[in-house]
N, C-alpha and C positions, 0 to 999 in steps of 0.2 A: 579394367572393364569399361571405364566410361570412355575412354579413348577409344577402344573396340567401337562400343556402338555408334559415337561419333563417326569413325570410316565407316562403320556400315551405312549410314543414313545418309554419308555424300556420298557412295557407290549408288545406293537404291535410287536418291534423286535424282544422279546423272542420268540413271538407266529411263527412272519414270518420264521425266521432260523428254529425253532422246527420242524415245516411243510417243510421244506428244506430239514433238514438233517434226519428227521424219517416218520416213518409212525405210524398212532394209531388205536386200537381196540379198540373201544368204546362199551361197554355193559349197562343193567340197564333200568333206568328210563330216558326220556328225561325231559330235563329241560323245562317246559311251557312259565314260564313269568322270564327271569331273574332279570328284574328289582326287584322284589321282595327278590330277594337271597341277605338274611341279614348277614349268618353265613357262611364261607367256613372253612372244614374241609379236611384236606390231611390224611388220615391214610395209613398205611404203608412205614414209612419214611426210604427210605436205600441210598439213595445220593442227596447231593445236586442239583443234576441234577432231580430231583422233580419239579423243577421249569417248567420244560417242561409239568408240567401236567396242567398251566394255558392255552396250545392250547386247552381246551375244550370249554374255553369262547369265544363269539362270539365281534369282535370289540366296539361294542357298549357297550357293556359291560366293556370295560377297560376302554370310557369314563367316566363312573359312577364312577366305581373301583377309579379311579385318581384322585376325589374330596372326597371321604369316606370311601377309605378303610382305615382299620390299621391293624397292624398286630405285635405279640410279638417277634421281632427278638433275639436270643441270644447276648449280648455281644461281644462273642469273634469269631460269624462270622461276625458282621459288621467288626471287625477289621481286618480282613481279606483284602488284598490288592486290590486287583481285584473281586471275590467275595463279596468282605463287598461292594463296591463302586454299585454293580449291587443289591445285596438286599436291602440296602440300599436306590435307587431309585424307588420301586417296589411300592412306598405307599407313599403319600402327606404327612406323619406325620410319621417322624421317633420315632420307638418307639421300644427301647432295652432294654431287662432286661436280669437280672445276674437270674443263678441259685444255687444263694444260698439264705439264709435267707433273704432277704432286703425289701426295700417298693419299689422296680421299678414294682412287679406284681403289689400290688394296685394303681399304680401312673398308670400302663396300662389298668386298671378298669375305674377308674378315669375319664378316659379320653374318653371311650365308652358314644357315646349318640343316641338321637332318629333319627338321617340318618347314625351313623357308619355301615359299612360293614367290618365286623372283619374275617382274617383269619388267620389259625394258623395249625400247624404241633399236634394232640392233643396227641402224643407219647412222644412229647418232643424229644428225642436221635433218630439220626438214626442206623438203623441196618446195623450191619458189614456184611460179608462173612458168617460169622458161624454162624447166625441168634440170635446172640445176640449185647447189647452195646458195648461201649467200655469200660463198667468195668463190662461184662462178665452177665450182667443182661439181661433176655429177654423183649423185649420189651411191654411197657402198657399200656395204657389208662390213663393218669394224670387227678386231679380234676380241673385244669386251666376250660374246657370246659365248667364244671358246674357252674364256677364263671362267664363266659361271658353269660349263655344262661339264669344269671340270671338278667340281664340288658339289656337283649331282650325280649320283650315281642310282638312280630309281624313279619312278613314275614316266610319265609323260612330256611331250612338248607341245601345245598348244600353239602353231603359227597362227595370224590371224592377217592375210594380204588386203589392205587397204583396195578400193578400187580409187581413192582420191578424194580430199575433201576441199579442193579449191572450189569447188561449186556452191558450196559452203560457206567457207574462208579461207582466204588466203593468206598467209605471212604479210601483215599489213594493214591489210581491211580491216576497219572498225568495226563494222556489226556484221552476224552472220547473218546469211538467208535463209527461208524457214522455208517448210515441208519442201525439203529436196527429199531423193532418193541414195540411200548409201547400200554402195553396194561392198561386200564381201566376201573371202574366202578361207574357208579352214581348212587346216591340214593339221594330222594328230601324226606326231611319231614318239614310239620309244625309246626313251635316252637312251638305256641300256643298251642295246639293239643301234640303235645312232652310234655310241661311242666304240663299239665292238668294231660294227664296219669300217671305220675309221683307224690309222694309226697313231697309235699313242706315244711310244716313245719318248719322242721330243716332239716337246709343247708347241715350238715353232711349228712344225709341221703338221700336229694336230689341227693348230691357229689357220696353217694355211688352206687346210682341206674343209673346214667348218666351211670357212668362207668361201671358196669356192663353189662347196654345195648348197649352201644358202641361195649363194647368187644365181646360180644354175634355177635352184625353184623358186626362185624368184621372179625370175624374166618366164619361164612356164605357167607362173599359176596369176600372173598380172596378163600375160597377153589371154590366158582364158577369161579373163577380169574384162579384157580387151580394153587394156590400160597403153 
């Protein structure tokens, strides 16, 4: 329990300073019942400062969050001094993996069950300045997503499209800039209803079609972003 309320208090403070220091454009679909939102996605990853985009959840909802979420943090920004110690606290179950070849992804499978609430960055990298990686690649839609949404099989997907936070900060920049405007967008879909449409068979080509539709409402719901 006391773990619980510890994430709860550094979701709630994220949420309260974010609404302190900015303001949000919120677009999209309203979210009806969140208790149901199994899956949260962040697409458009360009700074750390992404985290600001959990002000869209309503308080009660980080009660829930704080007993079931989890979520795939990188490695080497837990280690991060200040930031590792805040993502780090963002989830009851620390749960880091490396990206390279290893079993930390399946050990983070694994570990998904029938009340997880998984959320995850589905780009992997964020974007630089010049709208690419930091090894010069543009940014994609990884098969990770396909691997979680295949150990769901009920509730919701919560997308949540970045308009951008290099306005903010960048990969790089020392300190942020304060009262900017963030802007957002939601989309709610039904896993159930998602994975029917889709074929199942083999993985690989479940993997292939996730992605591709991802990336599809992606480039859709960021040029309505007017990204």
């Amino acid at each position: 329990m006391f773990r619980r309320i510890v994430v709860f208090l550094v979701l709630s403070s994220v949420k309260f300073l974010g609404k302190l220091f900015y303001s949000f454009e919120i677009e999209g679909e309203e979210v009806k019942d969140w208790s149901n939102i199994r899956l949260l996605a962040w697409i458009n990853h360009t700074s750390l400062f992404d985290i600001l985009l959990i002000c869209v959840f309503p308080y009660r909802y980080f009660w829930k969050a704080s007993k079931h979420c989890i979520s795939p943090i990188a490695e080497k920004t837990i280690k991060r001094p200040f930031v590792g110690k805040v993502f780090g606290n963002l989830t009851n179950k620390k749960s880091s993996v490396s990206q390279k070849r290893d079993d930390t992804w399946g050990q983070f499978l694994d570990s998904i069950d029938g009340s997880s609430i998984v959320g995850l960055f589905p780009e992997g990298r964020m974007k630089r300045k010049n709208g690419l990686d930091k090894y010069g690649n543009e940014l994609s839609i990884k098969g990770g997503i396909a691997d979680i949404l295949k150990k769901i099989n009920d509730g919701e997907m919560l997308i949540i499209y970045s308009g951008g936070m290099h306005h903010i900060q960048s990969p790089g920049d020392s300190f942020p800039r304060l009262f900017q405007k963030v802007k957002i967008r939601l989309e709610v879909i039904n896993i159930e209803n998602y994975k029917k449409s889709l074929p199942q068979n083999d993985h690989e080509t479940f993997k292939t079609e996730v992605i591709n539709d991802l990336t599809e409402r992606r480039s859709h719901n960021l040029s309505a972003l007017s990204v």
